[in-house]
C-alpha positions, 0 to 999 in steps of 0.5 A: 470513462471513470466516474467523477466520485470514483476518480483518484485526486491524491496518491500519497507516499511516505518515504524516508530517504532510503535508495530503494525508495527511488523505484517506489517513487516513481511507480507512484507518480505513474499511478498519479499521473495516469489519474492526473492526480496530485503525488503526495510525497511525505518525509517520515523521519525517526520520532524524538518523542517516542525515544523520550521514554528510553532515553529518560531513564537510566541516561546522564543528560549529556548522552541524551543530548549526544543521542538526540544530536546524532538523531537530529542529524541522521533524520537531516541527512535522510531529509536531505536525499528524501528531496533529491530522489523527489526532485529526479520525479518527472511528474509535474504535479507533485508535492513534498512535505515533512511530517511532524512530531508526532510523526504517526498523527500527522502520517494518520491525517494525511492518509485520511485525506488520500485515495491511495497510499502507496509503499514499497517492498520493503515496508510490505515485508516488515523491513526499513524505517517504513514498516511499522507506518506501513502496518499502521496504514493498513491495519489501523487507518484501514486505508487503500494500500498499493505495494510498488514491487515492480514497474507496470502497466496500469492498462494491462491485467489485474486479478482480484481475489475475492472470497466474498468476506469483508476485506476482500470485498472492501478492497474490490470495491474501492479498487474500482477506480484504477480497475476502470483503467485495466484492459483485462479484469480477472476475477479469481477464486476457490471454493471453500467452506460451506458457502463458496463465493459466486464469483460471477456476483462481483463480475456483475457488480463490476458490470454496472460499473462499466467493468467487464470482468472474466471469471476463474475459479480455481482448483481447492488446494493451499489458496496462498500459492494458488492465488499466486499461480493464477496471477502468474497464469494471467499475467498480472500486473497487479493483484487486489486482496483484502488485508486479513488478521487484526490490529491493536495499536503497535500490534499486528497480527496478519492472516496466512494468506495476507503474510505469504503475499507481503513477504513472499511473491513478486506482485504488486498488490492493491489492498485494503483491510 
């Protein structure tokens, strides 16, 4: 049984009204729901504020106006099917919220106040209205992020990749909640450097949390494809990682490793940066 401190009470997703969020949608409110959790979902619309400094210069007024009109309008019409596919989740205890210009203030201080944030493939791969908050999320916010690719079964089988550096650590840590959820904990990696993680030292870490978890080092070799091959081996359902590379503001710059699982696996990833 999960511990109070460590219990998720608010899984939040951004959305922007696009139809593959549908899916992403309701993999987050199973994730709410099996923590009894509150689904906090929240409409991102474009920022007129940000387009003030393209549209001051070199633009008679009237095209300006004609611009923000026909952004007003795209920005009511996603609102409009943001609420329908929010209204089509089942899960009960469920909020909706627009946010406000300016719209990455207000995404940023909701995230703080969330356990989980939760976005789609898309996002994950750089693509769509959400992939600059995605990469804001994570890079910046150094939140706990779930990329939703598919459905799964939060009881089944979770792999966590773990090297012993920071973000790795970082991510094995506060992933402990939904682990405690798992029927089946893997911990995985390969040796490197000259001071290879003890991957039996995470096991014990999730030991004292209640976490039986297996260990499996892998076989040197391009640590990308050999992570992705030991989740497929496992049959995972979800894998944890750490988020490498660096971040300025509106400048991102991810490690190898973190690039080949956002945009080119199939898993579902749990990570934190």
């Amino acid at each position: 049984m999960a511990n109070k401190g460590q219990a998720w009470s608010r899984i939040t997703i951004p959305v922007s009204g696009a139809a593959t969020e549908v899916k992403t949608l309701q993999i987050a409110a199973g994730i709410a729901e099996s923590f009894e959790a509150e689904l906090n979902v929240l409409f991102a619309p474009p920022d007129p504020a940000e387009l003030s400094p393209w549209l001051g210069e070199g633009f008679m007024g009237t095209v300006q106006m004609s611009t923000l009109d026909s952004l007003k309008a795209a920005t009511e019409e996603s609102e409009l099917m943001a609420r329908s596919h929010f209204s089509a989740v089942a899960y009960g205890e469920k909020t909706f919220a627009a946010l406000e210009s300016p719209v990455w203030q207000d995404l940023a201080a909701e995230t703080r106040l969330s356990d989980l944030v939760v976005f789609g493939e898309n996002s994950a791969k750089g693509q769509g209205m959400l992939a600059e908050a995605f990469q804001q999320v994570l890079m910046e916010e150094r939140a706990a992020v779930f990329v939703a690719r598919q459905p799964f079964e939060i009881t089944g089988t979770a792999v966590v990749a773990w090297d012993g550096k920071e973000p790795s650590s970082r991510a094995a840590r506060r992933a402990v909640a939904i682990l405690k959820k798992a029927s089946r904990v893997v911990v995985i990696g390969a040796p490197s450097g000259d001071n290879p993680p003890k991957l039996d030292r995470l096991a014990a870490y999730y030991a004292a949390h209640g976490i039986a978890a297996e260990v499996d080092v892998l076989q040197k070799g391009e640590i990308h494809t050999t992570l992705v091959e030991a989740a497929e081996r496992h049959g995972a359902d979800y894998m944890v990682a750490g988020a490498y590379g660096r971040s300025r503001i509106r400048e991102f710059a991810f490690g190898g490793t973190t690039r080949y699982l956002l945009q080119n696996t199939g898993l579902n990833l749990y990570m934190a940066h």
